[in-house]
VEXDREN-2710 file (C-alpha; in Angstrom, 1 decimal):
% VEXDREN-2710
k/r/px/py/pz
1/UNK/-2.9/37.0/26.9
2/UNK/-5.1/38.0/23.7
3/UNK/-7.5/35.6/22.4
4/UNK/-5.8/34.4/19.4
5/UNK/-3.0/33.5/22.0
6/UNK/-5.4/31.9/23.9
7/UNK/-6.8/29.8/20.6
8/UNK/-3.0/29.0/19.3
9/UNK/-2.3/27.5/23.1
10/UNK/-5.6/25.4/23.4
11/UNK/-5.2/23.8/19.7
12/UNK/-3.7/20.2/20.2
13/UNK/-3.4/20.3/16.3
14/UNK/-0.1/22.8/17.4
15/UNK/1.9/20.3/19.5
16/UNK/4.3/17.7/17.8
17/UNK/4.8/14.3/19.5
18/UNK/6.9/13.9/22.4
19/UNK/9.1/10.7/21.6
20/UNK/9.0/8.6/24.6
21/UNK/11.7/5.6/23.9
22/UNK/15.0/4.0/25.2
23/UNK/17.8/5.4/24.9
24/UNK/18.9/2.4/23.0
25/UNK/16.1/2.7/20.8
26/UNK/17.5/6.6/19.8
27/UNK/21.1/5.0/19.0
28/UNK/18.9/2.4/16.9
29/UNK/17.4/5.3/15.2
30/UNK/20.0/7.1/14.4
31/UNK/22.1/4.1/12.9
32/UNK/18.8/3.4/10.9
33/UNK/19.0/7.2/9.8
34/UNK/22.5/6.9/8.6
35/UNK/22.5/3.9/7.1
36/UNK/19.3/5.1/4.9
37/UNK/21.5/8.4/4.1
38/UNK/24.1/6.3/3.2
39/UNK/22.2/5.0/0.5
40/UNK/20.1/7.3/-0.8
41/UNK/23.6/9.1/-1.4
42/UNK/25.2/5.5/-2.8
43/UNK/22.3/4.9/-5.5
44/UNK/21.6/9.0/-5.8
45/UNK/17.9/8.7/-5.0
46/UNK/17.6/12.7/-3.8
47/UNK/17.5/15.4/-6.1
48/UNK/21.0/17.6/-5.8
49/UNK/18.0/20.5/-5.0
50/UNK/17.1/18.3/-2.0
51/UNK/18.3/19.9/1.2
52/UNK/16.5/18.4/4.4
53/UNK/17.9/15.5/6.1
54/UNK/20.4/15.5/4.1
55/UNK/23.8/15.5/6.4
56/UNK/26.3/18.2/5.6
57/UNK/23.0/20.6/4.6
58/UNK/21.5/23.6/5.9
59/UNK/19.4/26.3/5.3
60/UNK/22.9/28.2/4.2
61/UNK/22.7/25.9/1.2
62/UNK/19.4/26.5/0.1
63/UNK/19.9/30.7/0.1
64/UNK/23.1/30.4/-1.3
65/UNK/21.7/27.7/-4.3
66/UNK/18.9/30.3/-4.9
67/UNK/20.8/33.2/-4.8
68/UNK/23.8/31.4/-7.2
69/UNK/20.6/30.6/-9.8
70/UNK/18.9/34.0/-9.3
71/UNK/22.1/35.9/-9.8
72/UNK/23.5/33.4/-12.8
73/UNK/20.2/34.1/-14.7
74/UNK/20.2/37.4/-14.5
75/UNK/23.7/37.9/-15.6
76/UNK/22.5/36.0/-19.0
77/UNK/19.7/38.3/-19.5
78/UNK/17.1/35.3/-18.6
79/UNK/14.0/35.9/-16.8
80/UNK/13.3/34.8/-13.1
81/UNK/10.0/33.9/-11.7
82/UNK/10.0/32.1/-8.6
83/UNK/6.8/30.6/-6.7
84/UNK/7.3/29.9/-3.2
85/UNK/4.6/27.1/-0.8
86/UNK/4.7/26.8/2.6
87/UNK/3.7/23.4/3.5
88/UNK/2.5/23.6/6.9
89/UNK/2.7/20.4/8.6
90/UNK/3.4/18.6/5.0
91/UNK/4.9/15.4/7.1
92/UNK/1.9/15.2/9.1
93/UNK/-0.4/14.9/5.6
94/UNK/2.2/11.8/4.3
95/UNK/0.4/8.5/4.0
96/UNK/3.0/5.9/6.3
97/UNK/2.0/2.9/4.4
98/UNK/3.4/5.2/0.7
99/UNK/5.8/6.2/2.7
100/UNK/7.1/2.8/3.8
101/UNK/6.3/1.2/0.2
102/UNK/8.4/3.9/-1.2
103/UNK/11.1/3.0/0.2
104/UNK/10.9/-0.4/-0.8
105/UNK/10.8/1.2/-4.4
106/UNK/13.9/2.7/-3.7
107/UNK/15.5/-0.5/-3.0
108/UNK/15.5/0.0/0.8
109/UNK/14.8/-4.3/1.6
110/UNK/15.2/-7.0/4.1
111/UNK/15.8/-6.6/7.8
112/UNK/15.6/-2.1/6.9
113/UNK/12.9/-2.5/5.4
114/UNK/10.6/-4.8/8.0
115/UNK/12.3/-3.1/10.8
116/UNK/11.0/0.7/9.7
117/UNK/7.4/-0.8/8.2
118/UNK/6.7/-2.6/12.1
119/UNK/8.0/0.6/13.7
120/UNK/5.5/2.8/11.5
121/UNK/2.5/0.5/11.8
122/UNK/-0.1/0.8/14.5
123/UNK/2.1/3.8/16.0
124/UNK/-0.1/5.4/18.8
125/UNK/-0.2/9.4/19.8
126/UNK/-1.5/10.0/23.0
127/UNK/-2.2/13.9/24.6
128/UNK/-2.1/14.6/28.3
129/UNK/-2.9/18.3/29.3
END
């Protein structure tokens, strides 16, 4: 094992969260996930250029999407530039209490609303080696 092995192994920073619930809180979950798909589809909230967690997406549709508008500009003699980020851990950077108020914004209220806000306050991580 080299050192930067070693390093990469030993950085806590490079683990994601175990989720340690019920099962009936995972069947809660994912009726919360479908109903918030469901409207974010209903009331179009996403961008059409908005792939993840998106149901019926995959990384298929983003190469093909790219390739389609690569390939379409080119055909009308347009230029191309494209900048590419990699946001490394973006979702660990996201403020919950935006987050949460955000959807509020989005028109995501009562019982949805409260239930996902108490879920994502005072949320604990704990690391065992």
């Amino acid at each position: 094992m080299t050192y930067l092995q070693k390093e990469i192994k030993n950085d806590l920073s490079n683990y994601r969260p175990i989720s340690l619930l019920l099962s009936l809180s995972k069947v809660l979950e994912t009726l919360m996930f479908n109903k918030l798909n469901q409207h974010t589809q209903l009331n179009k909230i996403l961008a059409p250029e908005q792939f993840r967690f998106r149901i019926g997406t995959n990384v298929g549709n983003v190469s093909f999407t790219l390739a389609d508008t690569v390939l379409t500009s080119l055909n009308n003699w347009q230029q191309v530039v494209g900048i590419f980020c990699e946001l490394f851990k973006a979702s660990d950077c996201v403020n919950h209490v935006i987050r949460v108020n955000k959807l509020f914004q989005y028109g995501f209220g009562g019982i949805c609303y409260y239930w996902i806000k108490s879920y994502r306050t005072n949320m604990k991580q704990k690391v065992n080696n």
